[in-house]
C-alpha positions in Angstrom: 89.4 -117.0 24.4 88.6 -118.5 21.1 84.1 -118.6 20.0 82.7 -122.0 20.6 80.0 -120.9 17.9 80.4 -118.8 14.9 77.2 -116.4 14.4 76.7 -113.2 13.3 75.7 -111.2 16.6 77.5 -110.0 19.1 77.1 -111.6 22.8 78.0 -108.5 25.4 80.3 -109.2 27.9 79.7 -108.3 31.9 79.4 -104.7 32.4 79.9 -103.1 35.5 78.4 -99.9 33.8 75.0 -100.3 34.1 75.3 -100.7 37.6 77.2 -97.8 37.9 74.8 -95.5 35.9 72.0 -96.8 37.7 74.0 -95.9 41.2 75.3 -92.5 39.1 71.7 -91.3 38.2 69.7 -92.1 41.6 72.7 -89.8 43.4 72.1 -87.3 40.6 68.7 -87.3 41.0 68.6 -87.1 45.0 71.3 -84.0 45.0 68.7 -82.6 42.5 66.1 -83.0 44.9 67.7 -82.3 48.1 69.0 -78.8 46.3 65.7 -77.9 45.5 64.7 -78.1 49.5 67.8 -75.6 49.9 70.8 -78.4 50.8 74.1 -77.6 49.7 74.9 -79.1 45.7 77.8 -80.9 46.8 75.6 -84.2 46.3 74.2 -83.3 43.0 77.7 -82.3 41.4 78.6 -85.9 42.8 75.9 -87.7 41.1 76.8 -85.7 37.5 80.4 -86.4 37.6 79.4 -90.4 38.1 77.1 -90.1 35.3 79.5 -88.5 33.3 82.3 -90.9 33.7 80.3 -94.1 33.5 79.0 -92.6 30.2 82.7 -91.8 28.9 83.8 -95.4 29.7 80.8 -97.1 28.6 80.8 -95.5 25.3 84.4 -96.1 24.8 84.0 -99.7 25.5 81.7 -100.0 22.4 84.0 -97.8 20.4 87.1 -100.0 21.4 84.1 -103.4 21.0 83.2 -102.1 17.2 86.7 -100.7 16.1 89.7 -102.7 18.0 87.6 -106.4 18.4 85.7 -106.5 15.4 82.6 -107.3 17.3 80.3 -105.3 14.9 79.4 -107.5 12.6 77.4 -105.9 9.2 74.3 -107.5 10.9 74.8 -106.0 14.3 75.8 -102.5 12.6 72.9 -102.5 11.0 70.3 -103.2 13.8 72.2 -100.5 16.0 70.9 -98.2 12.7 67.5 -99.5 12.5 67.3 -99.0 16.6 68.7 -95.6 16.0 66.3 -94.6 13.3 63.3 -96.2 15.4 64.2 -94.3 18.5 63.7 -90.7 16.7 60.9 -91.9 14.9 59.4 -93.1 18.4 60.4 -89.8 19.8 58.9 -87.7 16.8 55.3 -89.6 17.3 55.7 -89.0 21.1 56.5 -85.3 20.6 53.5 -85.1 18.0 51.2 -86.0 20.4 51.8 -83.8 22.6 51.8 -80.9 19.9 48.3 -82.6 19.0 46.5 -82.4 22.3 48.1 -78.8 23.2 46.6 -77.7 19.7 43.3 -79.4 20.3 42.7 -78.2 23.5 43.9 -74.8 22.4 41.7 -75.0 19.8 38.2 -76.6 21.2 36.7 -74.5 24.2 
């Protein structure tokens, strides 16, 4: 199937992957839970193994999408860095602040 328009970005196909992570994580999460109220783990080790595999194949979809297609274009390479380097920033302020109030309320009787 040839592009009707010629642009920089890269439009994502369907996915059935979200889906399935979404479905993958809420079993994961209810195992957890129902292990912690002394259940057997059989649901729990279900829910990691989905997860697991829908991460695996997602992942390799972008690898084959960037590396085999040619769908990573220099401008969509580099806002997947400039996300990248946002997201630890993000997580370095969000990690700070919690430093900050344990040390201030550590610190201030």
């Amino acid at each position: 199937m040839k592009n009707l328009y010629s642009h920089p970005y890269h439009l994502v196909d369907y996915s059935p992957w979200p889906l399935t992570g979404a479905i993958g994580v809420m079993t994961l999460v209810t195992g957890l839970v129902k292990w912690f109220h002394n259940f057997n783990i059989n649901l729990l080790i279900i829910g990691y193994i989905i997860t697991l595999l829908t991460m695996y194949q997602w992942w390799r979809d972008i690898s084959r999408e960037g590396t085999y297609q040619g769908k990573h274009t220099i401008l969509v390479t580099k806002g997947l860095r400039w996300g990248m380097i946002l997201f630890i920033v993000s997580e370095i302020f969000f990690f700070l602040s919690f430093f900050w109030a344990f040390f201030h309320s550590s610190s201030s009787p």
